[in-house]
Structure formats: structure tokens, C-alpha cells
Residue, then its C-alpha position, 0 to 999 in steps of 0.5 A: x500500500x503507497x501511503x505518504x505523511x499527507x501535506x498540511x492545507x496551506x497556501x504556502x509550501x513552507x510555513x515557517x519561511x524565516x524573515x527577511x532583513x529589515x530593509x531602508x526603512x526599518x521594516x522588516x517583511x515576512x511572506x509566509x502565508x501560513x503559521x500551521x506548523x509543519x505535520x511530522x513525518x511518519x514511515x513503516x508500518x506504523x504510517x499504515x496502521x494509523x490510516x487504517x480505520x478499525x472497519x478494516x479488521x477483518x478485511x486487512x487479515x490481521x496483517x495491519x492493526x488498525x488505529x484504534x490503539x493509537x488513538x488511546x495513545x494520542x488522546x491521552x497524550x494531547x491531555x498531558x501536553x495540554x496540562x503541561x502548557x497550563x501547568x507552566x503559564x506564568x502567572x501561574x493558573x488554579x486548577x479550576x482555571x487549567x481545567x476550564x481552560x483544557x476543556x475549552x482547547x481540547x473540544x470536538x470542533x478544534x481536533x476536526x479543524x486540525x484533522x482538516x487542516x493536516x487533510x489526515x481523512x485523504x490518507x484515511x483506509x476504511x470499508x466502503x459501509x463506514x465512508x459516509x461516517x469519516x465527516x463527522x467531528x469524532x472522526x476527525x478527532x479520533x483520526x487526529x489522536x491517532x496520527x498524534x499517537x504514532x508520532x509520539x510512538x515513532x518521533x517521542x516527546x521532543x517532537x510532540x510538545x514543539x508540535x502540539x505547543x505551536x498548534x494550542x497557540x494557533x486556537x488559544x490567546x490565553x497564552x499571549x500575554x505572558x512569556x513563559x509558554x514555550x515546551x522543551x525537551x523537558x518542560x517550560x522554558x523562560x528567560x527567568x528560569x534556570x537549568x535545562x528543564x527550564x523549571x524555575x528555581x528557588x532562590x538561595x537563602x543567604x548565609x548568616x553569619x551568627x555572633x557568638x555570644x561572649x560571657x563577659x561582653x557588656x549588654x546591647x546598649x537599649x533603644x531609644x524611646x523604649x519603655x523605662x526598665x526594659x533594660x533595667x538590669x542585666x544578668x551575668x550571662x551577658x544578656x538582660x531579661x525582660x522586665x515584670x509585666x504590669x497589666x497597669x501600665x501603660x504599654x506603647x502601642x505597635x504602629x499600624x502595619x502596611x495594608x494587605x496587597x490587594x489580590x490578583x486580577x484574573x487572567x485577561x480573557x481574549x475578546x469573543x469569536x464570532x465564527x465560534x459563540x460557544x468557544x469564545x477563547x478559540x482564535x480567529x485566524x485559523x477558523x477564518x483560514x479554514x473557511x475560506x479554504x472550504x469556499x475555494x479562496x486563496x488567502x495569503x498575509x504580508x507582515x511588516x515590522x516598524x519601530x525599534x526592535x524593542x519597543x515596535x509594531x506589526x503591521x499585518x495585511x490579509x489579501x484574499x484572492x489577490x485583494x486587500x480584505x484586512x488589516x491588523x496592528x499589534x504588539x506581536x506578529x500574531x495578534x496583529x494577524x488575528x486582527x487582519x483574518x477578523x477585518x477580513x472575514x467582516x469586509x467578505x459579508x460572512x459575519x455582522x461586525x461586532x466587537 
């Protein structure tokens, strides 16, 4: 059977195309058209048993098993990368959040868009009977986890973080405004953090050096403004006890400590998603880049970086069929291409704007 990894459904051959130089001008131009990271490569048998549908059974003869275990491997596999990416976001999120946040990346609808966008149902092996069912959102998802399952099968972890991280970035902006979100080989990693697992380290406690305490050395001199007889006598030992107390008396009192700091905010949520209501934290871009796949349209995006390399600004322009439909500002290259596929997929009619 000829079987080849299938190529991922993008305008462009090379999606992470590395950009150019910054020209006279101080702009610096990148035309890759898709930010879809590449699918790994899969060969041998394994490419044969993930394509093979669990309808082929009998028919196959038990020569190939089909994708039914690697399904379960897959799946599983998506869930402790997903609550690995949480786990490390900083500021650091409670469990009802990286639960929330889980349940809304890891949804039906955002594995079939990936199995779609990868085109894993050309590959796809089944019994005639079953071939109306391949359409279907479990389907695509159970196809995915599978692909998923042999690549961490065949290529291991490494392989699987770079490439799951780069897609959850695709459908989330929960990760965009903070730093610390990037997987490695072992685990998150930030400029603030230390080793090659990337963990952050507590600090070292500073050594303190501790006096000894002489038998003859004369008492600490008292302090100022303190109560009269707090020092009043000394003892031999070289340290002065305290003084009876008298409920009578009158006691200075402590100042007024500093107020508590004031709690967290929570995390900024993403404006809503027209394309997807009831996922109003999925991203834009790749639903639109989907769309527009589906209604035979060539979507392509020009990005241009202006202002110092510190403190700068991407500009990004969505043109659809050759003509200009968006236009997106931001901080990073990819906010500011969420903005130019939301300009766009309002300018085409498909949606009422709203923000």
C-alpha cells in the first residue's frame, strides 16, 4: 500500500519561511502565508496502521492493526501536553482555571479543524459501509489522536510538545500575554528560569553569619524611646531579661502595619469569536483560514515590522484572492494577524461586525 505523511492545507509550501532583513526603512517583511506548523513525518508500518480505520479488521487479515490503539495513545497524550502548557503559564493558573481552560482547547470542533487542516481523512483506509461516517467531528478527532499517537510512538516527546505547543497557540490567546509558554525537551522554558528543564528555581537563602555570644561582653546598649526598665538590669550571662509585666501600665502601642496587597486580577480573557459563540477563547485566524479554504479562496498575509526592535509594531495585511480584505496592528506578529483574518472575514459579508 503507497501511503505518504499527507501535506498540511496551506497556501504556502513552507510555513515557517524565516524573515527577511529589515530593509531602508526599518521594516522588516515576512511572506509566509501560513503559521500551521509543519505535520511530522511518519514511515513503516506504523504510517499504515494509523490510516487504517478499525472497519478494516477483518478485511486487512490481521496483517495491519488498525488505529484504534493509537488513538488511546494520542488522546491521552494531547491531555498531558495540554496540562503541561497550563501547568507552566506564568502567572501561574488554579486548577479550576487549567481545567476550564483544557476543556475549552481540547473540544470536538478544534481536533476536526486540525484533522482538516493536516487533510489526515485523504490518507484515511476504511470499508466502503463506514465512508459516509469519516465527516463527522469524532472522526476527525479520533483520526487526529491517532496520527498524534504514532508520532509520539515513532518521533517521542521532543517532537510532540514543539508540535502540539505551536498548534494550542494557533486556537488559544490565553497564552499571549505572558512569556513563559514555550515546551522543551523537558518542560517550560523562560528567560527567568534556570537549568535545562527550564523549571524555575528557588532562590538561595543567604548565609548568616551568627555572633557568638561572649560571657563577659557588656549588654546591647537599649533603644531609644523604649519603655523605662526594659533594660533595667542585666544578668551575668551577658544578656538582660525582660522586665515584670504590669497589666497597669501603660504599654506603647505597635504602629499600624502596611495594608494587605490587594489580590490578583484574573487572567485577561481574549475578546469573543464570532465564527465560534460557544468557544469564545478559540482564535480567529485559523477558523477564518479554514473557511475560506472550504469556499475555494486563496488567502495569503504580508507582515511588516516598524519601530525599534524593542519597543515596535506589526503591521499585518490579509489579501484574499489577490485583494486587500484586512488589516491588523499589534504588539506581536500574531495578534496583529488575528486582527487582519477578523477585518477580513467582516469586509467578505460572512459575519455582522461586532466587537
Amino acid at each position: 500500500m503507497d501511503m505518504s505523511t499527507p501535506e498540511p492545507s496551506s497556501t504556502s509550501s513552507n510555513p515557517l519561511k524565516r524573515d527577511r532583513s529589515p530593509d531602508d526603512n526599518g521594516f522588516r517583511h515576512d511572506d509566509s502565508t501560513s503559521e500551521v506548523p509543519d505535520l511530522p513525518r511518519l514511515s513503516g508500518d506504523v504510517l499504515l496502521e494509523t490510516f487504517t480505520h478499525k472497519s478494516l479488521r477483518v478485511a486487512c487479515n490481521a496483517r495491519y492493526r488498525d488505529n484504534e490503539r493509537l488513538t488511546m495513545l494520542g488522546r491521552d497524550v494531547l491531555d498531558m501536553i495540554t496540562t503541561q502548557l497550563l501547568y507552566f503559564r506564568s502567572p501561574r493558573l488554579k486548577v479550576d482555571q487549567i481545567m476550564m481552560h483544557k476543556a475549552m482547547l481540547l473540544t470536538d470542533d478544534t481536533i476536526d479543524i486540525w484533522a482538516k487542516l493536516y487533510r489526515l481523512r485523504n490518507e484515511l483506509r476504511c470499508d466502503p459501509s463506514f465512508v459516509h461516517t469519516l465527516e463527522s467531528r469524532e472522526q476527525g478527532r479520533a483520526l487526529f489522536h491517532a496520527y498524534l499517537g504514532a508520532v509520539f510512538d515513532q518521533r517521542g516527546i521532543k517532537t510532540v510538545q514543539e508540535w502540539i505547543g505551536a498548534l494550542l497557540r494557533l486556537s488559544t490567546n490565553v497564552f499571549n500575554d505572558n512569556p513563559v509558554t514555550e515546551l522543551g525537551p523537558g518542560g517550560a522554558t523562560s528567560s527567568n528560569t534556570s537549568g535545562s528543564t527550564g523549571i524555575q528555581q528557588p532562590a538561595k537563602r543567604p548565609k548568616v553569619e551568627e555572633t557568638p555570644v561572649s560571657l563577659s561582653s557588656p549588654p546591647p546598649p537599649p533603644p531609644p524611646g523604649g519603655p523605662p526598665g526594659y533594660y533595667a538590669s542585666s544578668s551575668p550571662y551577658g544578656h538582660t531579661p525582660m522586665s515584670h509585666y504590669n497589666p497597669y501600665s501603660v504599654q506603647p502601642v505597635p504602629p499600624p502595619g502596611p495594608p494587605p496587597p490587594p489580590p490578583p486580577s484574573p487572567p485577561r480573557l481574549p475578546p469573543p469569536n464570532p465564527l465560534a459563540p460557544a468557544q469564545p477563547n478559540l482564535a480567529f485566524l485559523p477558523l477564518f483560514n479554514q473557511t475560506a479554504i472550504q469556499r475555494g479562496l486563496t488567502v495569503q498575509y504580508s507582515a511588516a515590522f516598524d519601530g525599534p526592535a524593542h519597543a515596535g509594531t506589526w503591521v499585518v495585511s490579509c489579501t484574499v484572492n489577490g485583494i486587500e480584505k484586512g488589516k491588523g496592528k499589534g504588539s506581536s506578529k500574531q495578534l496583529a494577524k488575528e486582527q487582519a483574518a477578523r477585518d477580513a472575514y467582516h469586509a467578505m459579508g460572512w459575519a455582522p461586525r461586532k466587537f
